[in-house]
C-alpha positions as CSV (number, residue, x, y, z in Angstrom):
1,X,24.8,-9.1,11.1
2,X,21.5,-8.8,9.9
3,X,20.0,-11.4,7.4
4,X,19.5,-9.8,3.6
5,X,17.2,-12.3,2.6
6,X,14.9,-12.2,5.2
7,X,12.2,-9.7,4.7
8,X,11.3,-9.6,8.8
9,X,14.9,-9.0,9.4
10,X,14.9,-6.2,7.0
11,X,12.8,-4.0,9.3
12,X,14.9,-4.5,12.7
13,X,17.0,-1.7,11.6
14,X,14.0,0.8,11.1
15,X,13.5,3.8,13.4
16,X,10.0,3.2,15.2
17,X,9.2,6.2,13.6
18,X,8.6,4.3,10.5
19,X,5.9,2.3,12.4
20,X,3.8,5.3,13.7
21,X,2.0,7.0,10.9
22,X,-1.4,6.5,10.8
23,X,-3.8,7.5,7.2
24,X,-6.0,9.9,7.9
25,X,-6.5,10.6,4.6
26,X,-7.8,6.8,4.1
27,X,-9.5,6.8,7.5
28,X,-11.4,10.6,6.2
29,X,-12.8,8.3,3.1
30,X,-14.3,5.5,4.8
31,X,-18.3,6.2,6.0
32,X,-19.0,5.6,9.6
33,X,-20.4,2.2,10.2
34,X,-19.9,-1.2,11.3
35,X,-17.0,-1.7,8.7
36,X,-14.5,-4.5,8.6
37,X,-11.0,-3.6,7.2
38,X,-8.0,-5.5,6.6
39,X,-5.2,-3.3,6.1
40,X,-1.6,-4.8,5.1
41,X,1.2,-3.6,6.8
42,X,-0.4,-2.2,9.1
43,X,2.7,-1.3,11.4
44,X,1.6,-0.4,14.8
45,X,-1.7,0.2,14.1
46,X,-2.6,3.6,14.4
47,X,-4.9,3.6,11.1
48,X,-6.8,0.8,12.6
49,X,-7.0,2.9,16.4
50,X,-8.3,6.2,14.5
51,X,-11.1,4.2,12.2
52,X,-12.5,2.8,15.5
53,X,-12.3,5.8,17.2
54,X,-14.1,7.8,14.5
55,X,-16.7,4.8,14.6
56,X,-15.3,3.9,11.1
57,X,-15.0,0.1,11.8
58,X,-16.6,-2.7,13.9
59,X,-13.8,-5.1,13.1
60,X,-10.1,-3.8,12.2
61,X,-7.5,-6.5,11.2
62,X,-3.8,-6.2,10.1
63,X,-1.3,-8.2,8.7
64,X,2.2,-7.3,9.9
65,X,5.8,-8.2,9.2
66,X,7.7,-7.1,12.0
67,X,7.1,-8.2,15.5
68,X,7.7,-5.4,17.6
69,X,5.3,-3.2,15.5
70,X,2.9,-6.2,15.4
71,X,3.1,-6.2,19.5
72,X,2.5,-2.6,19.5
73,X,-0.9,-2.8,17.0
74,X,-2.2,-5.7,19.5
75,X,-4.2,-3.7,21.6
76,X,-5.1,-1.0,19.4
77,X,-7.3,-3.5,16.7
78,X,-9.0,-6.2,17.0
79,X,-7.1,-8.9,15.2
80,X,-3.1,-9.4,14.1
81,X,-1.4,-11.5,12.1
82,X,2.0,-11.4,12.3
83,X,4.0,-12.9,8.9
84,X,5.0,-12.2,5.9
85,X,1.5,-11.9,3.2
86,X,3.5,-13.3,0.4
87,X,4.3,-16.6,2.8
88,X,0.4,-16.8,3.8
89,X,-1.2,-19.5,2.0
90,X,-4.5,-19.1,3.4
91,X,-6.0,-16.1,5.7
92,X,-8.4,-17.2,8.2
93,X,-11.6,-15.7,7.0
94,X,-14.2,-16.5,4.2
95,X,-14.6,-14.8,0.8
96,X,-15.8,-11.6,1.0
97,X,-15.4,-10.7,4.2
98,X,-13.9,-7.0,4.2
99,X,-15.5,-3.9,3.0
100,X,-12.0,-2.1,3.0
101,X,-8.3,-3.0,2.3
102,X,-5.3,-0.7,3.0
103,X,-2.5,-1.6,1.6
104,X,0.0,1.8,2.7
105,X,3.6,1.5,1.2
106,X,3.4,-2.4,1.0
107,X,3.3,-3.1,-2.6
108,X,7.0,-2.1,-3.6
109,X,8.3,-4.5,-1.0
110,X,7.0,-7.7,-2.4
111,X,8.5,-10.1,-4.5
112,X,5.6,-10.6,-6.5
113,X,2.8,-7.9,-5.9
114,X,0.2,-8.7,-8.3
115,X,0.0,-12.5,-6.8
116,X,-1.1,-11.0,-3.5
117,X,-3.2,-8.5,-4.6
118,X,-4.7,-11.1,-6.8
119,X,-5.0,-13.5,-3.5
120,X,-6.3,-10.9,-1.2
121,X,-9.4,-9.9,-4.1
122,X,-11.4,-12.9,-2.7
123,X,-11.6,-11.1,0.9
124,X,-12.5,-8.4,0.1
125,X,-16.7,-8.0,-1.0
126,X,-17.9,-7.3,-4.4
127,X,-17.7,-3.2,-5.0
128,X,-15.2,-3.2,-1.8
129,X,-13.0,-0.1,-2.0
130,X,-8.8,-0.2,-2.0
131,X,-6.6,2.2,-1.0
132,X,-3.0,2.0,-1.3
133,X,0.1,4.0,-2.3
134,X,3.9,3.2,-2.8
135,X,6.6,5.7,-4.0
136,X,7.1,7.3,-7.8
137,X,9.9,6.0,-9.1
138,X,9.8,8.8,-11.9
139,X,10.3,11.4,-9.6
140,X,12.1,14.3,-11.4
141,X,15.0,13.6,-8.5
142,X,15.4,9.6,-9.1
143,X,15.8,10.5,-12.4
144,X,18.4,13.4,-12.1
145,X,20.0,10.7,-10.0
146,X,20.3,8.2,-12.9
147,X,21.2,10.9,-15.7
148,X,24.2,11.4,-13.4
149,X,24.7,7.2,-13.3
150,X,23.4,7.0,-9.8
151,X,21.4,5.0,-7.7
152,X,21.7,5.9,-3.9
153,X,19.6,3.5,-2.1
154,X,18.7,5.2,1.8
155,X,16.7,4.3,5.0
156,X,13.2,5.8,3.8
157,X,11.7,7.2,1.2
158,X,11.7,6.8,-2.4
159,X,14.8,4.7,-2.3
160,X,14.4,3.0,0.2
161,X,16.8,-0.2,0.6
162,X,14.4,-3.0,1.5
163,X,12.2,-1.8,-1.9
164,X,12.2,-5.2,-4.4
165,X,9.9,-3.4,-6.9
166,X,9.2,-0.2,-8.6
167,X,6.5,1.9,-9.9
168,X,5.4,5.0,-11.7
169,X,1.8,6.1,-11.8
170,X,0.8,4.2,-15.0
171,X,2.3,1.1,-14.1
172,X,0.7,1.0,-10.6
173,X,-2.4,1.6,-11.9
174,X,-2.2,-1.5,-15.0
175,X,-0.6,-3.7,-11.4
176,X,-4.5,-3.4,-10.0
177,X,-6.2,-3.7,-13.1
178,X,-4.3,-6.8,-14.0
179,X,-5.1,-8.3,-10.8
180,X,-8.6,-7.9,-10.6
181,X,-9.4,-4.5,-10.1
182,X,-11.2,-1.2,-11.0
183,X,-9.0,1.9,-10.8
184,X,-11.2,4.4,-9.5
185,X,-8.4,7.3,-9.6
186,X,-4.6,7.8,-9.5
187,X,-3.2,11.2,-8.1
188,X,-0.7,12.1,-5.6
189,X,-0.9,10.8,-1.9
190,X,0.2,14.8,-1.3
191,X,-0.6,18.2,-3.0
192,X,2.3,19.3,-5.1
193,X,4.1,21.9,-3.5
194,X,4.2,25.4,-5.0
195,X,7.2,24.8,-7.2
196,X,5.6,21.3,-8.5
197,X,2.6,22.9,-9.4
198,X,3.8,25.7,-11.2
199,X,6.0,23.6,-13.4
200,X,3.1,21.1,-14.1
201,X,1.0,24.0,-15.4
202,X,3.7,25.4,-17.8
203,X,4.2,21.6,-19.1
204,X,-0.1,21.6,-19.2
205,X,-0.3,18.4,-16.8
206,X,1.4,15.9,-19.5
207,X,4.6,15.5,-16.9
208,X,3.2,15.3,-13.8
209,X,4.5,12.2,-12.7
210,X,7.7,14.0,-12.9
211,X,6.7,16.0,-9.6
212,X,4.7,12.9,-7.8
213,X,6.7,11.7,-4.8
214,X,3.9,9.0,-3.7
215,X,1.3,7.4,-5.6
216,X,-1.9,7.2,-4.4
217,X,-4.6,4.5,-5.9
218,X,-8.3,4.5,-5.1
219,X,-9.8,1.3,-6.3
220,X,-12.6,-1.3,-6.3
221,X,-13.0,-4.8,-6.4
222,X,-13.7,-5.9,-10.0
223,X,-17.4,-8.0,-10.1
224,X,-16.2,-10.5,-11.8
225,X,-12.2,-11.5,-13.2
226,X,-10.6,-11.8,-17.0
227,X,-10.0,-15.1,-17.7
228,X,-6.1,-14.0,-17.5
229,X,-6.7,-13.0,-14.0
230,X,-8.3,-16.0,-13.0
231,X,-5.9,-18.3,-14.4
232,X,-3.1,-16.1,-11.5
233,X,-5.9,-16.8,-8.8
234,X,-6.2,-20.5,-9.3
């Protein structure tokens, strides 16, 4: 029987195809040059494999959960962790070390998100760029789903069963501002599809969230922290 309240355990049940995607879209925005990126979650690795193939990055690291897909990611980057980023105390590098951090589809499985996006700030350099994106949780269908007094959890996807936390775009966005960040944009991780974008223009943009399946964040690393955020860092 697998364990509920183990996070690692969580992910033994997970097709390996929910380990192989790899960002192109994040990969496309970062220059080539000896870059070093530290990318949470980083499954198998197959971000990390393309940004060194396209010359994108001198040193990849990722921080991985499960073990097989930590095994798999070994010999395509140049350093692993394997554990859990909310149990890591301590990550064995100095302040400011990254350039980049990916954080794909992470956030919404934490216990306490802005705490580790709060931790992980200090690694990453002044200006350093974020990318990350989690699911909309004010997606027309979650919400036809709860007008009918529903809430079908499923294997991938919006609903996903091992999700602990929820977003929509304007509350995703205030989660990296509050920790230390500036949000640079906030759009969809996909176009909308023909449908979506018809109905956003005939309700003049004000409900797009409605049609947003993913959230997509482009952000930096604030210069220097509120005294609010500080206070979360110490």
């Amino acid at each position: 029987m697998m364990d509920t309240t183990d996070p690692a355990a969580q992910y033994q049940k997970k097709a390996p195809k929910y380990f192989s995607a790899a960002r192109a879209d994040y990969v496309a925005e970062i220059p080539p040059g000896p870059n070093r990126v530290l990318e949470i979650g980083c499954a198998d690795g197959m971000t990390g494999l393309l940004a060194k193939q396209q010359g994108k990055s001198a040193f990849y690291c990722g921080i991985e959960l499960s073990p097989d897909a930590a095994r798999n990611a070994k010999d395509r980057i140049d350093e692993i962790i394997l554990g859990d980023i909310e149990k890591i105390d301590e990550l064995p590098w100095p302040e400011n070390s990254f350039d980049f951090l990916i954080i794909s589809e992470v956030l919404e499985h934490l216990a306490d998100p802005s705490r580790v996006l709060t931790k992980l700030r200090s690694y990453l350099r002044p200006g350093g760029r974020v990318f990350a994106s989690s699911p909309n949780v004010s997606h027309y269908q979650v919400i036809a789903m709860l007008l009918k007094g529903d809430w079908q959890l499923t294997e991938m996807g919006v609903m996903d069963r091992t999700h602990l936390r929820w977003f929509t775009p304007k509350t995703y966005a205030a989660l990296f501002t509050e920790s230390g960040y500036i949000v640079e944009s906030v759009q969809a991780v996909s176009p909308l599809n023909k449908k979506a974008e018809i109905a956003n223009l005939l309700t003049l943009g004000k409900l797009k969230h409605l049609f947003v399946v993913q959230i997509d964040i482009r952000a930096s690393r604030a210069k220097q922290l509120s005294p609010s955020v500080e206070g979360r860092s110490q």
